[in-house]
Rosetta silent file (secondary structure, phi, psi, omega in degrees, C-alpha in Angstrom):
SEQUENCE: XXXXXXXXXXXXXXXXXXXXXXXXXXXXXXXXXXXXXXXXXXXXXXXXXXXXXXXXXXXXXXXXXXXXXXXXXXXXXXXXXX
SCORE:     score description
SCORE:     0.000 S_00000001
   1 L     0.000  119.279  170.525   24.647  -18.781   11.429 S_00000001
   2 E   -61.692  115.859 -177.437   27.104  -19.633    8.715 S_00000001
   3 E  -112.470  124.435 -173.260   25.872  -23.088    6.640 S_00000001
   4 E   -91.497  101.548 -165.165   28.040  -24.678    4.135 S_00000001
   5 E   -85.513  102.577  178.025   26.389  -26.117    0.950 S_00000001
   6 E   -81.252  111.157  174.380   28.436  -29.400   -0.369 S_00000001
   7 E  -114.686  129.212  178.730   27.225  -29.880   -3.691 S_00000001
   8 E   -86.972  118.649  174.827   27.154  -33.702   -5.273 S_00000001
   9 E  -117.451  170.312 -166.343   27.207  -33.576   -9.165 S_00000001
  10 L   -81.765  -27.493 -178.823   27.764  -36.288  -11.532 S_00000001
  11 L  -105.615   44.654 -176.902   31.393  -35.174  -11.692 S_00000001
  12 L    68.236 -176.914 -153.799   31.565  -35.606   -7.908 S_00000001
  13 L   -70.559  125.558 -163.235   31.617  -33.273   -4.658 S_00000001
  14 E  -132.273  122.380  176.434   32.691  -29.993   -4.644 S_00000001
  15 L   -41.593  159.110  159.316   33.425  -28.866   -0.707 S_00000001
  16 L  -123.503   96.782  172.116   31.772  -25.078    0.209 S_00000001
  17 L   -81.351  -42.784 -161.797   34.997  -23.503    1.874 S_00000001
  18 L   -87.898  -33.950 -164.404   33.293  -19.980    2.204 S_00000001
  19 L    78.730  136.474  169.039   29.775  -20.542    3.711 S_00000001
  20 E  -124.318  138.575  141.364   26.634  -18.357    3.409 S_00000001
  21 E   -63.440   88.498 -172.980   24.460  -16.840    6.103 S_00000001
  22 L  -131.190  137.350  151.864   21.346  -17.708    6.845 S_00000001
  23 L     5.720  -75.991 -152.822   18.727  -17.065    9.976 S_00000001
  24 L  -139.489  176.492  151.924   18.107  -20.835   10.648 S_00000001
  25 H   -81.590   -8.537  133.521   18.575  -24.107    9.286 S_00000001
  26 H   -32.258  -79.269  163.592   15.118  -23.769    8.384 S_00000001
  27 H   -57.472  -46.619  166.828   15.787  -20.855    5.849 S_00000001
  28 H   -26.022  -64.518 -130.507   18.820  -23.193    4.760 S_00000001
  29 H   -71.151  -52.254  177.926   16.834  -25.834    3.909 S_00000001
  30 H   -50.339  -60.972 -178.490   14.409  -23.588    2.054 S_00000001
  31 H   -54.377  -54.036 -152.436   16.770  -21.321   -0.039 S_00000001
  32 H   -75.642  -27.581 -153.979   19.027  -24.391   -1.084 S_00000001
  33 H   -75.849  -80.124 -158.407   15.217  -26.569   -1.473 S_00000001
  34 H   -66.014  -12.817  175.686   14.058  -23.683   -3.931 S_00000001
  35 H   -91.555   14.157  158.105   17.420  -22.906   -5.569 S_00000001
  36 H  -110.970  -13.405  162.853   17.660  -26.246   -7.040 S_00000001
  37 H   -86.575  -12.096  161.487   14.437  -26.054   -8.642 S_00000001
  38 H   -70.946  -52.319  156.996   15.705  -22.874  -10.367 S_00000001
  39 H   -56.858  -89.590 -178.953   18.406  -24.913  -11.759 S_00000001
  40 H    -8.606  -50.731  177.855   16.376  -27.434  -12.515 S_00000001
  41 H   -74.995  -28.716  166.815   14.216  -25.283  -14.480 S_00000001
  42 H   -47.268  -51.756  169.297   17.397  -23.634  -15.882 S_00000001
  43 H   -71.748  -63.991  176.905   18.201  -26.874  -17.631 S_00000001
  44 H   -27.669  -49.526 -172.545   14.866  -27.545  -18.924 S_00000001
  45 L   -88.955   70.643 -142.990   14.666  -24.604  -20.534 S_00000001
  46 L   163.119  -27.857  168.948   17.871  -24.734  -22.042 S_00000001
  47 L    87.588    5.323 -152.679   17.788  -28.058  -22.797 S_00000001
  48 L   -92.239  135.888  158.687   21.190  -28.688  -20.671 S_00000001
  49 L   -66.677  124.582 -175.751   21.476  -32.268  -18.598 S_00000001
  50 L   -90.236  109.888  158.381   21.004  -31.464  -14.663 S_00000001
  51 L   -83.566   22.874 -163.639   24.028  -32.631  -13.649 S_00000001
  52 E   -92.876  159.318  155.788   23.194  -31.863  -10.024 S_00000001
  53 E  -151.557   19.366  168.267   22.244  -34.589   -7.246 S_00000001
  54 E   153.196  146.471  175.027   22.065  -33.443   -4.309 S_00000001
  55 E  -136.364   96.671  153.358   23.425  -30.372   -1.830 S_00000001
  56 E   -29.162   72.523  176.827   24.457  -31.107    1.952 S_00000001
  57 E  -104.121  147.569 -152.129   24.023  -28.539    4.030 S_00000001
  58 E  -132.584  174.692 -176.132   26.147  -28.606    6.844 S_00000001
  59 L   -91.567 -175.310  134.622   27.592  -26.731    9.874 S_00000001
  60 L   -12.321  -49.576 -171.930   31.258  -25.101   10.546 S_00000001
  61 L   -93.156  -11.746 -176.614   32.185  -28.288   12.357 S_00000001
  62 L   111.979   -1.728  164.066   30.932  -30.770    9.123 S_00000001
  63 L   -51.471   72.967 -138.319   27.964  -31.413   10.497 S_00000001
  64 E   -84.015  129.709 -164.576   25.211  -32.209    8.075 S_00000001
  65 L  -115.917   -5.240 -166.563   21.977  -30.964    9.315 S_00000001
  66 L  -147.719  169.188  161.806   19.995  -31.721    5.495 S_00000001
  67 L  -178.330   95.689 -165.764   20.540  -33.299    2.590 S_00000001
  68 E   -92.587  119.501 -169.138   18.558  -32.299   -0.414 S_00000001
  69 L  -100.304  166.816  177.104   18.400  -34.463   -4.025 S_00000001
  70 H   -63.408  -33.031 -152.914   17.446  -33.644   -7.232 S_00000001
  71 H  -102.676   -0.353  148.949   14.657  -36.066   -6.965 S_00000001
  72 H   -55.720  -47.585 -171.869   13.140  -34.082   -3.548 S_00000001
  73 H   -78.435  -46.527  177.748   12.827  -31.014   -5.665 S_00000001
  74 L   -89.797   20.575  163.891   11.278  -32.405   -8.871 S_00000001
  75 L   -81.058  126.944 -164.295    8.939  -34.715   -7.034 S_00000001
  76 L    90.609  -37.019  172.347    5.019  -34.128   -8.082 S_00000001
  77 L    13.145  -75.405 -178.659    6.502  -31.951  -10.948 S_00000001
  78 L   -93.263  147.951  157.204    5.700  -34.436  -13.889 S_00000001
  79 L   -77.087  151.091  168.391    2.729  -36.185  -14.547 S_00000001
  80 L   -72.030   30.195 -152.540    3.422  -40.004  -13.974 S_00000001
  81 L   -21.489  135.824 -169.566    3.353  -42.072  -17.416 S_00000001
  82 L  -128.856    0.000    0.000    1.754  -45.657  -16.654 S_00000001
């Protein structure tokens, strides 16, 4: 099934015209889940501001079936500073 990943960035939304393949919406969830902590980690080491917030993944018809943030991927990450 073809899923379309809408990605939200600080310099706003940029649309997924082409679509990827994936199995399930399950495997969506998953790919898009773990491919924002490799950006994340991408900045970190790099030193670069993650200018990411969040990726929508949705159907054919616009249909949003997810909706994954920056702060869903890096949560438990960090230790907690009190």
């Amino acid at each position: 099934m073809k899923f379309f990943l809408h990605v939200d960035e600080q310099r706003g939304l940029i649309h997924d015209v082409e679509g990827i393949d994936f199995p399930s919406v399950e495997k969506a969830v998953l790919e898009t889940f773990f491919g924002m902590r490799d950006i994340a980690a991408d900045c970190l080491r790099s030193g670069e501001e993650l200018t990411l917030k969040a990726i929508a993944i949705a159907d054919e018809t616009g249909f949003v079936f997810a909706t994954i943030t920056s702060h869903d991927v890096l949560q438990g990450l960090f230790p907690t500073f009190s």
